[in-house]
N, C-alpha and C positions, 0 to 999 in steps of 0.2 A: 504494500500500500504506500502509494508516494506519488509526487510528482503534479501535475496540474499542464493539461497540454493546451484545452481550447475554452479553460477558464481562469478567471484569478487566480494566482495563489493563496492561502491562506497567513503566510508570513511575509512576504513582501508580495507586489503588483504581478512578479513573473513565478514567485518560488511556492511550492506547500512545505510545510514544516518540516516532514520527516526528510525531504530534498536539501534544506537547507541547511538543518544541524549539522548534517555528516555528506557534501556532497562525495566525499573523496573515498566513500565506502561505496555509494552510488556510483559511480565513475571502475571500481576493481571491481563491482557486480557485471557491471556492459565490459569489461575486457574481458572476464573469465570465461569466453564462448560459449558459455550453456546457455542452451534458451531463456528469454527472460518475458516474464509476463507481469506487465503495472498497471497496477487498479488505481487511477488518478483520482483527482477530487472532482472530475466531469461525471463522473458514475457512482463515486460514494456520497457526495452532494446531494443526491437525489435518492437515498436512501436514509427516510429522516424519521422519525418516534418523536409525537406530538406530548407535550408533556401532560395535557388532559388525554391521554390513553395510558400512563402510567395507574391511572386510580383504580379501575377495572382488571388490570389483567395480570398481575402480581399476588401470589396469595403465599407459595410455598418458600421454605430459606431462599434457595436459590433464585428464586425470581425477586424475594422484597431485598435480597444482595444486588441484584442488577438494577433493581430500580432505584435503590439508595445511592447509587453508584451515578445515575443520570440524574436524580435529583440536588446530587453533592454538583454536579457540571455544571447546573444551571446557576447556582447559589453562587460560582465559584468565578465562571467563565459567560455565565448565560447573556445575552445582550437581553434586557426587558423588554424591547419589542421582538426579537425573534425567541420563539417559542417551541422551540423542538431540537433535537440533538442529532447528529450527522452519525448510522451506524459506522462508520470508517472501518475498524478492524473488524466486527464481525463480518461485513460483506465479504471482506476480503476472505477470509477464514469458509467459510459457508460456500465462497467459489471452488473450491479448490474440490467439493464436490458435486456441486450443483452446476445445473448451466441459466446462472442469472445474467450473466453476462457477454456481450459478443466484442469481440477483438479486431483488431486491423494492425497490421504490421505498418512498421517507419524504422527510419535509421535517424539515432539520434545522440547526443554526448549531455554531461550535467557540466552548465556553469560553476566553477569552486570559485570564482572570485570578482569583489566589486558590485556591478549591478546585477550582472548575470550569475550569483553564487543560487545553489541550487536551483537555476531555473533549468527545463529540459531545453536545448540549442539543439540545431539540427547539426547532425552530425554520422559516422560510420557505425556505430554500431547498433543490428538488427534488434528492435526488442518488437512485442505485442503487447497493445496498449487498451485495456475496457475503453469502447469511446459510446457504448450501452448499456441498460441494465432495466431489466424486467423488474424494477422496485417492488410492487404492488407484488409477486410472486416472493420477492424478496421479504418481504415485509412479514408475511403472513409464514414463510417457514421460519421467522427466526423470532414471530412469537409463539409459533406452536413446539418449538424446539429449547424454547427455556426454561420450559417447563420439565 
């Protein structure tokens, strides 16, 4: 999970976070030849848990641990006009068995430095990128699944 190709970043105007802190980990992942698959913030953005659907669907440890979890976010991080939480690493997690999401390949490198520090640049190495996501499928396996 990383990256931000045809939306904002979340850390700076071109970077998402996990891109930014370490892009030079980013950067040995695209050189080490193995296939590379990133689920951006174009496709985890659009995977969101309204914070009035926490009241309802939470009852057992594990589910009122997750919801305490996203109610600590909103307290912590939350903007008071927006009102719901980006699943980010569960989609990603959930992909890796599911098919919520559709890919297209690019060649590309991560900015390490100045304005372009973690943003994705075009550049030689092949990854595949979510540039979609079946949310609404998404959504519905990953609360029937936390329970």
């Amino acid at each position: 999970m990383g990256g931000a190709f045809n939306v904002p970043g979340n850390q700076t105007a071109k970077a998402e976070f996990n891109f930014f802190q370490d892009p030079e980990a980013v950067g040995s992942v695209l050189k080490a030849g193995m296939p590379v698959f990133i689920v951006p913030l174009d496709v985890t953005g659009k995977c969101l848990i309204e914070k009035s659907d926490l009241k309802n669907i939470f009852q057992n440890k594990t589910e009122i641990f997750a919801s305490n979890l996203i109610k600590n976010w909103y307290k912590i991080f939350g903007d008071k006009k927006k009102r719901y939480f980006e699943l980010y690493d569960p989609l990603t997690v959930a992909a890796l068995k599911n098919d919520f999401l559709s890919f297209k390949k690019s060649f590309i490198d991560i900015g390490v430095k100045g304005k372009d520090k973690g943003a994705i640049i075009k550049g030689k190495f092949k990854v595949n990128f979510a540039f979609s996501v079946n949310h609404i499928a998404f959504l519905k396996f990953f609360l029937n699944n936390i329970r």
